[in-house]
DOTORMI-534734 format. One record per atom (N, C-alpha, C): x, y, z; residue in three letters. Coordinates in nm, 2 decimals. Example, Ala and Ser with C-alpha at 12.3 -4.5 7.8 and 13.67 -1.06 7.14 Angstrom:
((1.32; -0.57; 0.78); 'ALA')
((1.23; -0.45; 0.78); 'ALA')
((1.32; -0.33; 0.78); 'ALA')
((1.28; -0.22; 0.71); 'SER')
((1.37; -0.11; 0.71); 'SER')
((1.29; 0.00; 0.79); 'SER')
END
This chain:
((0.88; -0.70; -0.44); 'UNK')
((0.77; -0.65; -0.36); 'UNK')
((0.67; -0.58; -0.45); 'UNK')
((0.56; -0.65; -0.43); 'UNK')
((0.44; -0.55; -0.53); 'UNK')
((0.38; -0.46; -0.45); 'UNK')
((0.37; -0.35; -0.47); 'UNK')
((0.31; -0.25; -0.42); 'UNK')
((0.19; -0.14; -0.54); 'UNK')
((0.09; -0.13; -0.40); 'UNK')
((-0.02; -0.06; -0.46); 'UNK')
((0.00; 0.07; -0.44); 'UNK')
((-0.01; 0.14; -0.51); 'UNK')
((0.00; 0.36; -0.42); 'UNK')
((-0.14; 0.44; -0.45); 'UNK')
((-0.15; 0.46; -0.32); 'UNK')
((-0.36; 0.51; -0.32); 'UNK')
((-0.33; 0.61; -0.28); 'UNK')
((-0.43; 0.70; -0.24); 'UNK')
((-0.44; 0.83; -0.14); 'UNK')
((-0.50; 0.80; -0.03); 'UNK')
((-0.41; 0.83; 0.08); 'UNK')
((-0.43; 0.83; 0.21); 'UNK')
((-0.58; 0.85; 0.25); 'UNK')
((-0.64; 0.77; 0.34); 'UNK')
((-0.81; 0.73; 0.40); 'UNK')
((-0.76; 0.81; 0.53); 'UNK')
((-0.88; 0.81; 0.59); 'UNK')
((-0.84; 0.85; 0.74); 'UNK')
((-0.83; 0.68; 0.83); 'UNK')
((-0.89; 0.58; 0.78); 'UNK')
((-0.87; 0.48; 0.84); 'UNK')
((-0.74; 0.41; 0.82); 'UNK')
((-0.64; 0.50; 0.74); 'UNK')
((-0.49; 0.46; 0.76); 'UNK')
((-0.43; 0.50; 0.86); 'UNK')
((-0.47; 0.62; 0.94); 'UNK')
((-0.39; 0.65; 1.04); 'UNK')
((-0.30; 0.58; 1.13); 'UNK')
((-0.37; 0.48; 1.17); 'UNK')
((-0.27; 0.40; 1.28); 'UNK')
((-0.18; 0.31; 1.16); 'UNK')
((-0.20; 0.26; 1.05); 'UNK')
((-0.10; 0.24; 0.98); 'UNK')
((0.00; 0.28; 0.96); 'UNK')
((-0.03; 0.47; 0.91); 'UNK')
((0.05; 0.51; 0.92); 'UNK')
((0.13; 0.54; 0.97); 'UNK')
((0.09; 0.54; 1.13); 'UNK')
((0.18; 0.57; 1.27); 'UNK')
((0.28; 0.48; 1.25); 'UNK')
((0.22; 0.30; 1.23); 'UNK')
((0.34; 0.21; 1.24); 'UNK')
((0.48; 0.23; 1.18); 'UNK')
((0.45; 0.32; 1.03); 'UNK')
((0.52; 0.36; 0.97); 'UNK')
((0.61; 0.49; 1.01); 'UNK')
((0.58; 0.56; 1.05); 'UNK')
((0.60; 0.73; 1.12); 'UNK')
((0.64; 0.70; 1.27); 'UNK')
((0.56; 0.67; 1.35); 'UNK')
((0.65; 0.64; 1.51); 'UNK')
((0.82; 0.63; 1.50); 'UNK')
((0.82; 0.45; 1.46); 'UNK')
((0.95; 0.44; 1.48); 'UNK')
((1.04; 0.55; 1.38); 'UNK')
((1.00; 0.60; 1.33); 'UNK')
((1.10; 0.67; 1.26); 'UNK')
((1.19; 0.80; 1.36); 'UNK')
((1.05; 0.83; 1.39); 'UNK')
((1.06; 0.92; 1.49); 'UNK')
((1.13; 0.92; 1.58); 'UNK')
((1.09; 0.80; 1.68); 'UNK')
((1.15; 0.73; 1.82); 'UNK')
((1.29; 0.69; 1.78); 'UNK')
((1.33; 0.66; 1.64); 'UNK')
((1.47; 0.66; 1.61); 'UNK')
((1.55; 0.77; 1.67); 'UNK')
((1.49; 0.89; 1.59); 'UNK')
((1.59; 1.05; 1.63); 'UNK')
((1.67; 1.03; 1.54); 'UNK')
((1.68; 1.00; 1.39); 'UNK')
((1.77; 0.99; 1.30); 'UNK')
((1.75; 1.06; 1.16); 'UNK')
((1.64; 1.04; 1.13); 'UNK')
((1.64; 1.02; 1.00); 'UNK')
((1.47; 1.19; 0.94); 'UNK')
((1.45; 1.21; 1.04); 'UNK')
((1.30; 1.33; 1.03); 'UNK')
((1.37; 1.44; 1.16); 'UNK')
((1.32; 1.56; 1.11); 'UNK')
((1.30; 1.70; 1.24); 'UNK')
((1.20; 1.67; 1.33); 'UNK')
((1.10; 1.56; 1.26); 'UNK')
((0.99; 1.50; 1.35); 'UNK')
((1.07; 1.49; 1.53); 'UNK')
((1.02; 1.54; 1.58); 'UNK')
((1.07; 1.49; 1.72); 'UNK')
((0.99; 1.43; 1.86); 'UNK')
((0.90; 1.44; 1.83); 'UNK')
((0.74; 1.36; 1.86); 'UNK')
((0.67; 1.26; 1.81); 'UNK')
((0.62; 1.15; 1.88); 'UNK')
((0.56; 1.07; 1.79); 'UNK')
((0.37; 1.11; 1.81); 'UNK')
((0.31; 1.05; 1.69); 'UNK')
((0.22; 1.12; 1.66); 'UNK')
((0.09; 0.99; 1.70); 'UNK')
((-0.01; 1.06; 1.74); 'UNK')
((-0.12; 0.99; 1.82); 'UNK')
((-0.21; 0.94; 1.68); 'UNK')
((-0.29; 0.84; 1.72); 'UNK')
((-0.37; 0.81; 1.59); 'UNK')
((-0.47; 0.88; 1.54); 'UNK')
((-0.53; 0.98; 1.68); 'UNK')
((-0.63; 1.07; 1.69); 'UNK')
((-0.59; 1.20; 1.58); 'UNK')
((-0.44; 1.22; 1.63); 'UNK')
((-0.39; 1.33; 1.57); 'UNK')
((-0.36; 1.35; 1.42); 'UNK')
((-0.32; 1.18; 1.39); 'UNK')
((-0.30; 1.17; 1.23); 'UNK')
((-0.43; 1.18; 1.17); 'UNK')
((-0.53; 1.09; 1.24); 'UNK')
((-0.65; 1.09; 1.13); 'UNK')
((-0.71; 1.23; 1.10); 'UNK')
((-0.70; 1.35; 1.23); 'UNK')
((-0.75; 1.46; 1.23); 'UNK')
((-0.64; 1.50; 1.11); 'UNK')
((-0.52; 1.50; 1.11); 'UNK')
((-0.44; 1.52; 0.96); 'UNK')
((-0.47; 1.54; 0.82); 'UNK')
((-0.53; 1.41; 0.85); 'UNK')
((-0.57; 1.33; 0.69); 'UNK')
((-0.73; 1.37; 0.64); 'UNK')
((-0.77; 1.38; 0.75); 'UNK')
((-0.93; 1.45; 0.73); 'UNK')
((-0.89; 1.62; 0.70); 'UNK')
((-0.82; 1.70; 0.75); 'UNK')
((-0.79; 1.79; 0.76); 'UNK')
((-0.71; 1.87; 0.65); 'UNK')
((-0.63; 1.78; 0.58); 'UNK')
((-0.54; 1.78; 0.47); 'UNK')
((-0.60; 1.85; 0.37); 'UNK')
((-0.45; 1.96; 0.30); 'UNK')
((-0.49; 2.06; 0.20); 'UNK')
((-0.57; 2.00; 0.06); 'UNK')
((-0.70; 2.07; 0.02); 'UNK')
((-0.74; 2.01; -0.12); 'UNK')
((-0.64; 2.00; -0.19); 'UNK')
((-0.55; 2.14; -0.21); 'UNK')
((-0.46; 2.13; -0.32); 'UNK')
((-0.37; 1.96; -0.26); 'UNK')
((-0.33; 1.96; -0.17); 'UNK')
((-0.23; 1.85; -0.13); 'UNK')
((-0.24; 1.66; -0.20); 'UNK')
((-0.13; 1.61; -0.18); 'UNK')
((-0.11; 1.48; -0.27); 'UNK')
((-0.06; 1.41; -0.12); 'UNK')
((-0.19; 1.32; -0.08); 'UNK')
((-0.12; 1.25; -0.01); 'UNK')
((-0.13; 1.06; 0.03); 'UNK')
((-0.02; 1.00; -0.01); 'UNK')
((0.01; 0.90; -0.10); 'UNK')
((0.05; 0.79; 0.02); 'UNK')
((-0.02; 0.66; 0.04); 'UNK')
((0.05; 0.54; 0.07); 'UNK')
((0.10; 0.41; -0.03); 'UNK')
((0.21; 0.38; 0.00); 'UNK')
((0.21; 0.27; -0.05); 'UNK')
((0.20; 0.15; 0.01); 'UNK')
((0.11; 0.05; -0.02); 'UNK')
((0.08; -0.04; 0.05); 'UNK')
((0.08; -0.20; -0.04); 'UNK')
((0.17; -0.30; 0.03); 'UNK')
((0.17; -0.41; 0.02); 'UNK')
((0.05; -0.50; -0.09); 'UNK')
((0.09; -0.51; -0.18); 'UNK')
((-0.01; -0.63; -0.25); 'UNK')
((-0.08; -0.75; -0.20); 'UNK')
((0.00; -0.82; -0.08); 'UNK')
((0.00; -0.89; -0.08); 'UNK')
((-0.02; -0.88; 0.07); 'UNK')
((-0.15; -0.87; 0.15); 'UNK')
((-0.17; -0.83; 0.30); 'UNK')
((-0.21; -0.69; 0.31); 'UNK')
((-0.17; -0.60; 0.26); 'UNK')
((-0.24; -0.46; 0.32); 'UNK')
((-0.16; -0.39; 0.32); 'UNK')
((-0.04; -0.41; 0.40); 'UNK')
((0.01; -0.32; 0.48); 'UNK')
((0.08; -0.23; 0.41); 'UNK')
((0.07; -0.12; 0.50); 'UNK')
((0.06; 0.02; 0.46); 'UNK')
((0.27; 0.01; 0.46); 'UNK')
((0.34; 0.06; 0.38); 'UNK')
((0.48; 0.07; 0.38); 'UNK')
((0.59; 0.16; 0.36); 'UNK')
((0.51; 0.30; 0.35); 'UNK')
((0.53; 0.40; 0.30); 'UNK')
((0.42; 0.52; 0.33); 'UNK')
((0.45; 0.63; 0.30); 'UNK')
((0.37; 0.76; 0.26); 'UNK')
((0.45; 0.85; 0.23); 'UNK')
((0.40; 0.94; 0.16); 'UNK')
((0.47; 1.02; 0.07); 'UNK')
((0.35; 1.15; 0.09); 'UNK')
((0.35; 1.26; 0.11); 'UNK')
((0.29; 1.37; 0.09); 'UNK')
((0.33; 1.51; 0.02); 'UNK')
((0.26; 1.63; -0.02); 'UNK')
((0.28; 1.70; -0.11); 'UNK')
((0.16; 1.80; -0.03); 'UNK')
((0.24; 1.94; 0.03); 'UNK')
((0.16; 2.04; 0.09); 'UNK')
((0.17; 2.16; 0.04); 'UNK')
((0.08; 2.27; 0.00); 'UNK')
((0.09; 2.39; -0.07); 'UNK')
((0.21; 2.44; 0.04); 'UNK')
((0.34; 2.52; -0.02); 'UNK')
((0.45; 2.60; 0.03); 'UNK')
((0.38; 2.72; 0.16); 'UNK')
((0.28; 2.75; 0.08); 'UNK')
((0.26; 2.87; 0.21); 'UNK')
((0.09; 2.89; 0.17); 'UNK')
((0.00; 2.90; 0.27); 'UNK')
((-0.11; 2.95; 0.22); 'UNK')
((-0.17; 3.11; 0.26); 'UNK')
((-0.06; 3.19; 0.28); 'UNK')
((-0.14; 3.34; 0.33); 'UNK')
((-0.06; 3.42; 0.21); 'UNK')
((-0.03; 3.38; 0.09); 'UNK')
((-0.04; 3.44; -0.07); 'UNK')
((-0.02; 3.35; -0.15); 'UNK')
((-0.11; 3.38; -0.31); 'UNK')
((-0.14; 3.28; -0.36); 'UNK')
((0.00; 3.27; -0.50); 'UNK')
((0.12; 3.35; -0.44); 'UNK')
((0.21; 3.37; -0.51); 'UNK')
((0.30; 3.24; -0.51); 'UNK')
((0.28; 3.14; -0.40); 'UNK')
((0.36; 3.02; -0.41); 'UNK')
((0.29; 2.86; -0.43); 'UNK')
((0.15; 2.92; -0.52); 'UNK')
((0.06; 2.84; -0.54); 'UNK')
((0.11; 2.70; -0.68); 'UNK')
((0.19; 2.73; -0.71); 'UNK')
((0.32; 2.67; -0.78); 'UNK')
((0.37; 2.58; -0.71); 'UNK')
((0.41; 2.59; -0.57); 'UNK')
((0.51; 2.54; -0.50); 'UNK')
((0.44; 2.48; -0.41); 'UNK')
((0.52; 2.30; -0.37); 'UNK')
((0.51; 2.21; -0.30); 'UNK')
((0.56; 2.15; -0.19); 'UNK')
((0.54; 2.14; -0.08); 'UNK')
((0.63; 2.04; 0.01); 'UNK')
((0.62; 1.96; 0.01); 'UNK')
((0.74; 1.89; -0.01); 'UNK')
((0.74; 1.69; 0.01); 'UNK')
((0.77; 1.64; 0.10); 'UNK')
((0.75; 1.58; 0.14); 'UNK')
((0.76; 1.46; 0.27); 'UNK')
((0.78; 1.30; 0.22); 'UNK')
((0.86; 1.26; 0.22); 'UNK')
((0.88; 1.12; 0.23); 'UNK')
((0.88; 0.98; 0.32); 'UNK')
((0.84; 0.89; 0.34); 'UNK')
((0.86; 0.78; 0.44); 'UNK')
((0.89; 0.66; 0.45); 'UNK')
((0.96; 0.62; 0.47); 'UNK')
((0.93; 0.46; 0.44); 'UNK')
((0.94; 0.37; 0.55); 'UNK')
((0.88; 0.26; 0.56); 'UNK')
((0.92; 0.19; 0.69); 'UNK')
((1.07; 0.15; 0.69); 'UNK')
((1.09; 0.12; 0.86); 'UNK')
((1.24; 0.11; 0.88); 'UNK')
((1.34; 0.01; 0.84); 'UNK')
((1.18; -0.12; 0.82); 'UNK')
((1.22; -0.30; 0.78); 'UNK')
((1.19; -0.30; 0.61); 'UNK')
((1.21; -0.18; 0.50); 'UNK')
((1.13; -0.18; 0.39); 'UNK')
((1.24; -0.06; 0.31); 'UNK')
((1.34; -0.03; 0.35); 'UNK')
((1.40; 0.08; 0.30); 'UNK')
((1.51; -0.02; 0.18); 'UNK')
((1.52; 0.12; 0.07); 'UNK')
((1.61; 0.02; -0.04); 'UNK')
((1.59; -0.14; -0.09); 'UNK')
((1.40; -0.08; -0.12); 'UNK')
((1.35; -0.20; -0.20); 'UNK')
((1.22; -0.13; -0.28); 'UNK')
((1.25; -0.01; -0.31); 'UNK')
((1.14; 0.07; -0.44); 'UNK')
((1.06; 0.10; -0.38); 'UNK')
((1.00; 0.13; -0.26); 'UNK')
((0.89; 0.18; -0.22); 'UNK')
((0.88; 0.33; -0.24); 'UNK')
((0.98; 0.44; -0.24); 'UNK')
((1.01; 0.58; -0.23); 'UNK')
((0.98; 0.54; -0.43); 'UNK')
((1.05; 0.49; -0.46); 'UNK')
((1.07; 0.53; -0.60); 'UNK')
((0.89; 0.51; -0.65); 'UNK')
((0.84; 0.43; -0.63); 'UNK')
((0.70; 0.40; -0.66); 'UNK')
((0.59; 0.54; -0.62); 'UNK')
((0.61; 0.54; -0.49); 'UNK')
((0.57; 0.67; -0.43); 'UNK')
((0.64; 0.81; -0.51); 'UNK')
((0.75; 0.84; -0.54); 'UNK')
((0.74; 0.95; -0.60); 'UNK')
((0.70; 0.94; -0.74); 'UNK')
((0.67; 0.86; -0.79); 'UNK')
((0.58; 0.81; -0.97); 'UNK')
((0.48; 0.90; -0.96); 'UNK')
((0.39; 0.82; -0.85); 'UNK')
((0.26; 0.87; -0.84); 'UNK')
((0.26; 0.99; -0.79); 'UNK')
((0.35; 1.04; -0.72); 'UNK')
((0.32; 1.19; -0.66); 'UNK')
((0.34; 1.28; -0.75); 'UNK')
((0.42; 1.26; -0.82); 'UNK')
((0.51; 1.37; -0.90); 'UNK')
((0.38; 1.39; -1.02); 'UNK')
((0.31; 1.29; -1.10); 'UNK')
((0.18; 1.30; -1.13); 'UNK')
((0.07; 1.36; -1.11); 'UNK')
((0.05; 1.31; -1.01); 'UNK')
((-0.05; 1.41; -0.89); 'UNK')
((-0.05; 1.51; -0.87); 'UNK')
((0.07; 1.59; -0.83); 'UNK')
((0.11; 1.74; -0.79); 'UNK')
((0.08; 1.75; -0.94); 'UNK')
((0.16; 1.73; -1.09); 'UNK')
((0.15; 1.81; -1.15); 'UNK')
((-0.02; 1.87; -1.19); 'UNK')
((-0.08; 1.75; -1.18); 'UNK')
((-0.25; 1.75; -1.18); 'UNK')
((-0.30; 1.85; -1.12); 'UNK')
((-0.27; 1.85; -1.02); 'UNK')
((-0.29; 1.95; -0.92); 'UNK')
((-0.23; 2.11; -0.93); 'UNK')
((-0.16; 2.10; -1.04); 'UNK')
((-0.10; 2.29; -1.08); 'UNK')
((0.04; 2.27; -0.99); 'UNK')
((0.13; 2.19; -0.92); 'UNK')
((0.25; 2.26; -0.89); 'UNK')
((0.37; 2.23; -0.99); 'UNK')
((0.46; 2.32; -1.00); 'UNK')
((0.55; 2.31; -1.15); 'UNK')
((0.64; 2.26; -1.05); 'UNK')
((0.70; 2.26; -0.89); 'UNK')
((0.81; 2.25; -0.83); 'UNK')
((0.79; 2.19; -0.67); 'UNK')
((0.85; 2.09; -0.65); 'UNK')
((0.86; 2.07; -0.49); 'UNK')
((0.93; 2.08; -0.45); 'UNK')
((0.98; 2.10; -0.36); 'UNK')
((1.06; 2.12; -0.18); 'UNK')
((1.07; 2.05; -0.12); 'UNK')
((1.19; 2.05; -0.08); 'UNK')
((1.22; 1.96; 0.06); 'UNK')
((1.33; 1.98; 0.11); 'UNK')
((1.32; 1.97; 0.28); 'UNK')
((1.45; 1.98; 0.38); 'UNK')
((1.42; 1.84; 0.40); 'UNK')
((1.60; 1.80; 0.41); 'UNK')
((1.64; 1.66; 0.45); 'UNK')
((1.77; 1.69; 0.54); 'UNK')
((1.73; 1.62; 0.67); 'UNK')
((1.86; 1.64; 0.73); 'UNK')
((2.01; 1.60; 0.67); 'UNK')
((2.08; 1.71; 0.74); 'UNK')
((2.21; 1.66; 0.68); 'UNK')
((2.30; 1.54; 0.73); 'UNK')
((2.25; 1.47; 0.81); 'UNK')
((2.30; 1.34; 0.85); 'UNK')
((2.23; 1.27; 0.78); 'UNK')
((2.16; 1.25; 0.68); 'UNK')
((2.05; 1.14; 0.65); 'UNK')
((2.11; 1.08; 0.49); 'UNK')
((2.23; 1.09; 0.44); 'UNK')
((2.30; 1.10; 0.33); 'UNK')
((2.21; 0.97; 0.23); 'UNK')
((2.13; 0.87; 0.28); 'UNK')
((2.00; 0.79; 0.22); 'UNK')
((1.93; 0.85; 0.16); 'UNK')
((1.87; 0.95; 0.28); 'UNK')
((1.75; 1.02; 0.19); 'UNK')
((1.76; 1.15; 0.11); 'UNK')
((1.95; 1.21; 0.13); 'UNK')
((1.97; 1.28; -0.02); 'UNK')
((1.96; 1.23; -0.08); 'UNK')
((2.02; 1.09; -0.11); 'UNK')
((2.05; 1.04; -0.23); 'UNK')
((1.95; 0.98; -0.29); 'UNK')
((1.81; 0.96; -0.21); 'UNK')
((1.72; 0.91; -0.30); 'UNK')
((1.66; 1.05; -0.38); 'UNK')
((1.65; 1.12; -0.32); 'UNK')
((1.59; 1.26; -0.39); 'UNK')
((1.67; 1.29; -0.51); 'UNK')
((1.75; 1.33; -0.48); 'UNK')
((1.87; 1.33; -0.63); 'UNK')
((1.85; 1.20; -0.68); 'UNK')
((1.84; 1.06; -0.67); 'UNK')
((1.82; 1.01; -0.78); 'UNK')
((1.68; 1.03; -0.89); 'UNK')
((1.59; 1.09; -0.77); 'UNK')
((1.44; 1.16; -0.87); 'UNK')
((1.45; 1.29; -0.90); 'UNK')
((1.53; 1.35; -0.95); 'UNK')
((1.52; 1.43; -1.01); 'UNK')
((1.55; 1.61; -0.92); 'UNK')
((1.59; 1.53; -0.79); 'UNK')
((1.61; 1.71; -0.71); 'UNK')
((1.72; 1.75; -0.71); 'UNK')
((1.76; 1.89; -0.69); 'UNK')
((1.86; 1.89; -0.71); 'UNK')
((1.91; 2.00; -0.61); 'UNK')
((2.01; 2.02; -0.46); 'UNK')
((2.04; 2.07; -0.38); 'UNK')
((2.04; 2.23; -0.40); 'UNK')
((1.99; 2.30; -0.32); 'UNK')
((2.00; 2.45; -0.37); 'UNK')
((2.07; 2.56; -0.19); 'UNK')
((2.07; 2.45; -0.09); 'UNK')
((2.16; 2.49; -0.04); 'UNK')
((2.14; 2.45; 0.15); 'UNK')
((2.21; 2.51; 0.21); 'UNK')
((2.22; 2.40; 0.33); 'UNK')
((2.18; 2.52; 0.46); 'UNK')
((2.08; 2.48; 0.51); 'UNK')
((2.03; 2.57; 0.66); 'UNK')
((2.13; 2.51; 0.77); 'UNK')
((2.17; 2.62; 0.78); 'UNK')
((2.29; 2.58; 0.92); 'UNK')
((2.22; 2.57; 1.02); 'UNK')
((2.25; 2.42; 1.16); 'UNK')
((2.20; 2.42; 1.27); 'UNK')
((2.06; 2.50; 1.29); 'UNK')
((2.00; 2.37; 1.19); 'UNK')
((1.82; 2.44; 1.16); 'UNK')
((1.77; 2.31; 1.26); 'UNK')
((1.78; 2.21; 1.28); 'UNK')
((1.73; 2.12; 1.34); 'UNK')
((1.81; 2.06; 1.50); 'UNK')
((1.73; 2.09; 1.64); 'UNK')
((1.79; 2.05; 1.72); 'UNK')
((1.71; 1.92; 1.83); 'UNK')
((1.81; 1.81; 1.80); 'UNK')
((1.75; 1.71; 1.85); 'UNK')
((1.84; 1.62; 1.96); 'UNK')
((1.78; 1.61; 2.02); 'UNK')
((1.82; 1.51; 2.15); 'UNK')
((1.95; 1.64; 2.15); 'UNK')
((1.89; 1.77; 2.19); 'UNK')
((2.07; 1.86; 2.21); 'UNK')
((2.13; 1.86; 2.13); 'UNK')
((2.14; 1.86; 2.02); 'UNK')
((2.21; 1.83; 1.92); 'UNK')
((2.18; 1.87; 1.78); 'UNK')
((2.21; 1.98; 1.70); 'UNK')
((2.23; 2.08; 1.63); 'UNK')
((2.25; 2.01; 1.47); 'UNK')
((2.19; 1.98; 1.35); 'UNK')
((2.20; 1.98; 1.25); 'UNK')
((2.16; 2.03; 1.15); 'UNK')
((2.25; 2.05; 1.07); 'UNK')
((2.23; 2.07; 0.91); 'UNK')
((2.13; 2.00; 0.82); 'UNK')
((2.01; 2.09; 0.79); 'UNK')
((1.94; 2.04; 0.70); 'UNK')
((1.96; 2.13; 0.55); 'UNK')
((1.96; 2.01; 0.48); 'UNK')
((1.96; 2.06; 0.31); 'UNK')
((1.85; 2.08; 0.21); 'UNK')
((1.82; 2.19; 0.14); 'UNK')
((1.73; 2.23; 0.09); 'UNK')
((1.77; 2.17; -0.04); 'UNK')
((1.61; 2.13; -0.13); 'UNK')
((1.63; 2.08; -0.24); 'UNK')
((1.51; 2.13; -0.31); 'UNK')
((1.54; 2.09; -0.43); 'UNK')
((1.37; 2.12; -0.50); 'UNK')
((1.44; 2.06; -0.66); 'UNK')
((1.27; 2.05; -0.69); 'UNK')
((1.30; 1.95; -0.82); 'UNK')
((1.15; 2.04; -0.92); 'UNK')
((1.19; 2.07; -1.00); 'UNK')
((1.08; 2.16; -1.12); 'UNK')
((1.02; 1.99; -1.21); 'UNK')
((0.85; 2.02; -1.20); 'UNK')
((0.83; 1.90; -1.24); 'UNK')
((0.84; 1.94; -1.40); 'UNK')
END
């Protein structure tokens, strides 16, 4: 699978949905618990932090968008965590465990550091033992577990906190 990795347009939006919806409408794998309108992403992506890194990967061969990956300043009301990144990962549902994440975090991890952050972040649910393990294979490394931080469909999970020093 050849893949291109750009920075997110606003006219990816509904791409991205295709990508983001079902993930959502799963209830498995994101805290996401809504799925997101195309109005709402594009307002997103126009709206998106300068400092921020936000990344599709998209198909060689046809377009299609197969991935995104994003990178948001930790907090913006002090400029003490101006260092620090949130990441977000995605992949489509028919495209998982064939290099798309790994391509996407190449270019991110580049990007951010371009951008001044030395570290990123990320909560991954604790049922999602996939998407620990791709993060630990790039380089994160667990720093500890939020009890019954996420409640979906009624139902109470453990999300794991990670971070990776670029």
């Amino acid at each position: 699978m050849e893949l291109q990795i750009r920075n997110a347009q606003p006219d990816d939006a509904e791409a991205i949905l295709r990508v983001f919806n079902p993930i959502i409408e799963a209830g498995l794998y994101t805290a996401f618990d809504t799925p997101f309108t195309v109005e709402a992403e594009r307002d997103f992506i126009v709206n998106f932090p300068e400092r921020g890194v936000f990344h599709v990967a998209v198909l060689a061969d046809g377009g299609r968008v197969v991935g995104f990956q994003n990178v948001e300043p930790f907090a913006n009301y002090t400029r003490a965590f101006d260092h620090v990144g949130v990441i977000g990962t995605f992949v489509d549902l028919d495209c998982r465990r064939m290099g798309v994440a790994s391509k996407l975090f190449s270019a991110t991890f580049a990007a951010a550091q371009s951008k001044g952050y030395e570290k990123l972040f990320a909560f991954v649910r604790g049922d999602n033992p996939v998407a620990l393990a791709t993060y630990l294979k790039h380089g994160f490394q667990v720093i500890g577990t939020a009890r019954q931080q996420v409640r979906i469909n009624g139902q109470y999970i453990d999300e794991i906190l990670i971070e990776k020093f670029l």
